[in-house]
DRENKE-815009 format. One record per residue (C-alpha): x negated, y, z. Coordinates in steps of 0.001 Angstrom, whole numbers, plus 524288, in hexadecimal, padded with zeros to 5 digits. Layout:
// residues N
XYZ...
END
This chain:
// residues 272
B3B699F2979AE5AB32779E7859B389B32189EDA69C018B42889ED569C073B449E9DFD29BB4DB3C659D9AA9C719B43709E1949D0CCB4FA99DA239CAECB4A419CEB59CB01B46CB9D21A9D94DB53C09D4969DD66B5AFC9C9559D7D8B50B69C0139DED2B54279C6339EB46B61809C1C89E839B60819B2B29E4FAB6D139B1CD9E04FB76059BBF59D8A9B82929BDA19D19EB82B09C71D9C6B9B8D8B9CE409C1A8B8B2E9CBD19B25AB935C9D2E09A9CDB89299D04499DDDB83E19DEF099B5AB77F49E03E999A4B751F9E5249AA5FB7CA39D7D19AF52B74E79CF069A5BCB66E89D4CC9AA44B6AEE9D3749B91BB6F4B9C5E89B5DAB639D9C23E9ABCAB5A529C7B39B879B614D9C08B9C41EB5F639B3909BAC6B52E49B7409B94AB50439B6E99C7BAB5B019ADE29CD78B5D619A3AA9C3DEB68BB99D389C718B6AA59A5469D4CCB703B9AE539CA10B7E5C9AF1F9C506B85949B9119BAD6B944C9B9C29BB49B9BC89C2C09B0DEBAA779C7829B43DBB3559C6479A9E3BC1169CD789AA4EBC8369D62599E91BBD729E2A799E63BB2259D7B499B3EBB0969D64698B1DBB0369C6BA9877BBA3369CC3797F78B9CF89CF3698CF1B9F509C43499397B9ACE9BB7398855B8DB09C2EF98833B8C899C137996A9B8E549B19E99588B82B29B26B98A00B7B6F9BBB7992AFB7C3E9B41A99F28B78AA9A6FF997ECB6C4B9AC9C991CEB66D39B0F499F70B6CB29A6C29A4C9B730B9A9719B0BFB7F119A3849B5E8B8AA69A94C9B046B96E39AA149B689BA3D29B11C9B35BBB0509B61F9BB4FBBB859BCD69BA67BBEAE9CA3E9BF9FBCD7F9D14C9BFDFBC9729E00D9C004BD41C9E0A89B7D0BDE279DC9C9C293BDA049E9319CADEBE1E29F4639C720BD69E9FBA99CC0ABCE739F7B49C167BD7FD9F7BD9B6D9BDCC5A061D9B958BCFA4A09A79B44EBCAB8A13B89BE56BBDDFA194E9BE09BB93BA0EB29C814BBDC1A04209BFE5BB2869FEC09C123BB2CE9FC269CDB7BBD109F48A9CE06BB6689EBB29C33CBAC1C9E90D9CC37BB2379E72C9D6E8BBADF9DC1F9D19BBAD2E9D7AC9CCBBBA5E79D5559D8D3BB1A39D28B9E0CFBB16B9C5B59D751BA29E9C4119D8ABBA06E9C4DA9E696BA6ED9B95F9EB66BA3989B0DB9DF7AB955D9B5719E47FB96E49B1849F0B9B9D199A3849ED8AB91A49A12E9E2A6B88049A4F09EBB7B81A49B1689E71FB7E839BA3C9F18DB7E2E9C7189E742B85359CD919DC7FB7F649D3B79D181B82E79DC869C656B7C1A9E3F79BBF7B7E0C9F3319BF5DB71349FA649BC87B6BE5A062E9BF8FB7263A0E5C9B68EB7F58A0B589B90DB7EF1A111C9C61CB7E9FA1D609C01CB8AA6A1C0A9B91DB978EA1C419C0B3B9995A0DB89C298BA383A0C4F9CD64BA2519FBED9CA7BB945C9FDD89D0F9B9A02A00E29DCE5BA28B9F5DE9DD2BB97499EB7C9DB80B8F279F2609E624B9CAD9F1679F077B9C189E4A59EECEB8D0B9E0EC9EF62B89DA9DE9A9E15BB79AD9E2A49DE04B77F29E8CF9D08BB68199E36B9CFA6B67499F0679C21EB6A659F9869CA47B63CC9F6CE9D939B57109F5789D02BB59B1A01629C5FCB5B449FB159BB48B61B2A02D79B045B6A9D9FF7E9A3A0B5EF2A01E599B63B54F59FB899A3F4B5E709EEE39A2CBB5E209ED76994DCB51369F07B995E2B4FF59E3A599F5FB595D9DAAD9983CB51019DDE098C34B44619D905993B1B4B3A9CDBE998D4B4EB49CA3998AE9B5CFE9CBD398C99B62889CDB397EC6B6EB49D59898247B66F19E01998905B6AA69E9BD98130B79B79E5E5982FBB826D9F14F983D4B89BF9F48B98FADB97949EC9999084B9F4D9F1D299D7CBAE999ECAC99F19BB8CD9F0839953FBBCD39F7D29A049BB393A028B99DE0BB9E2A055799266BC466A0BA89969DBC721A191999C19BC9FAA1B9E9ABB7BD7ABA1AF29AE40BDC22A11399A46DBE20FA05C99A742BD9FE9F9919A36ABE0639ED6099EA4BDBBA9E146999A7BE1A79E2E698C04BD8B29F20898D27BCEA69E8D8990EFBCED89E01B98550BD1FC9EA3E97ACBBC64A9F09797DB3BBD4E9E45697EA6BC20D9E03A97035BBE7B9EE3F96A52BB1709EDA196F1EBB0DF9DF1F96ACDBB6159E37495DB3BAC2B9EEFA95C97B9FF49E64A96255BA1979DD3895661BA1E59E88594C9BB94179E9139517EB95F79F58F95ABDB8FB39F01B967CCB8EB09FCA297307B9BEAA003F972CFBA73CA042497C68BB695A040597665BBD37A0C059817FBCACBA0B3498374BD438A15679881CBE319A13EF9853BBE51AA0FF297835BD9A4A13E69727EBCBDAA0B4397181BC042A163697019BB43FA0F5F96B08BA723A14EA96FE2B99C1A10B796856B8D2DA13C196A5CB8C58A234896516B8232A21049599FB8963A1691953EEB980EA1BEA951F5B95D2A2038944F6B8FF2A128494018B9C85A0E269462DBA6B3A14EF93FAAB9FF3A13E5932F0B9D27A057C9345EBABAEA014793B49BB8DE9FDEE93579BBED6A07AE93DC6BCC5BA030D93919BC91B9F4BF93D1CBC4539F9829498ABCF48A017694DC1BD8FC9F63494A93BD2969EC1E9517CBD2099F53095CA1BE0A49F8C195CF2BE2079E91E95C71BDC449E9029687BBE70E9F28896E99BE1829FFA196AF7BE7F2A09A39637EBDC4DA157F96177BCF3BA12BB95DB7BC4F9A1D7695EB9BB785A1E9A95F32BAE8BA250996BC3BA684A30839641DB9E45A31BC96FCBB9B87A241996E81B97BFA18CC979B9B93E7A1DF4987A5B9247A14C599266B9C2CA188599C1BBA159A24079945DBAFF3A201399CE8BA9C0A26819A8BCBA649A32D49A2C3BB3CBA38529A7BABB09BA349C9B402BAD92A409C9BE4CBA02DA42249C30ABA4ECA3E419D1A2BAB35A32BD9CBE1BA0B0A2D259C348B96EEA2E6B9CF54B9FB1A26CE9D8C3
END
């Protein structure tokens, strides 16, 4: 691990100066705890906020970002005026980060930072990530991955660093939450961020509530879905959620999977 935090540190020096893409997960924080590390103030984090971001995430990436102490910066990006993202197909993704970048680049160029950063790592190139390809179009580095670094070896890192959210759970866009082919909207958007909201201060914490029509599908960790229907006021939970805009409120047997959307995928899609 030693070995693989000085080759980091190696390749931001060769950089002097770099932008991060920070969305304040747990990958983006150690790239931008690292390029502090080694740049100082030659290093700048900038979070995009639109409709698929929670209000939770982006307040943990201004504490995050303050406690490193790196330059924090924050835009606005309109994925959500591209009918190409909103139609939700399976390259949605793409889309997202190609409105991303598109809005970093030239804000890049005018602040003077000759490279673009994000915090891919090694194992998401083996999951079908079409937003990867998107950053590399446009000349973004991902430090993780070029190095090897994995989602476990990063928690690992942040842990060593002494970052206290290493252990963070994963937080991609409301957007992931819903199935291929549906339309997303920003009212979607928002009924889905205040279930998870609602369900994160009942204490739950690694969570997904995915949303397809009318119905809000909650998905917890597998070992604890029986300490959650014996320890939840079901009937407060389902009316706060149909406050929200849903009508059917079920619960995933299966339980969480990180990207379990993509499982209907075909094996020549997933791999392009």
């Amino acid at each position: 691990m030693l070995q693989k935090l000085e080759q980091l540190k190696a390749l931001f020096a060769q950089m002097e100066r770099a932008l991060i893409a920070y969305s304040g997960g747990v990958d983006s924080t150690l790239v931008a705890k690292i390029a502090t590390d080694v740049l100082g103030d030659r290093a700048i984090a900038v979070t995009a906020v639109s409709p698929s971001l929670l209000p939770e995430e982006l307040e943990d990436a201004q504490v995050q970002a303050a406690q490193i102490g790196i330059v924090h910066k924050i835009i606005q990006t309109h994925e959500m005026d591209n009918p190409n993202y909103t139609s939700n197909p399976v390259n949605r993704c793409y889309f997202c980060k190609s409105e991303l970048h598109d809005t970093l680049k030239p804000l890049a160029k005018e602040w003077g930072y000759p490279y673009i950063v994000d915090g891919v790592n090694a194992d998401d190139l083996r999951d079908y990530r079409p937003g990867i390809q998107a950053a590399k179009e446009r000349g973004v580095r991902s430090p993780l991955a070029e190095i090897g670094v994995t989602k476990a070896e990063v928690r690992q890192l942040s842990q060593q660093l002494g970052l206290s959210w290493w252990d963070k759970p994963a937080q991609p866009c409301l957007s992931s939450r819903f199935p291929y082919g549906e339309e997303i909207t920003v009212s979607k958007l928002q009924r889905v961020g205040r279930a998870e909201i609602y369900l994160r201060k009942l204490g739950w914490q690694n969570l997904r509530v995915r949303s397809e029509g009318d119905t809000a599908r909650i998905e917890l960790m597998p070992d604890l879905i029986k300490d959650f229907v014996a320890q939840t006021d079901l009937v407060a939970l389902t009316a706060a959620f149909q406050s929200y805009g849903f009508v059917y409120v079920t619960l995933d047997l299966e339980g969480y999977r990180s990207g379990k959307l993509n499982q209907v995928l075909s094996a020549p899609m997933a791999s392009r």
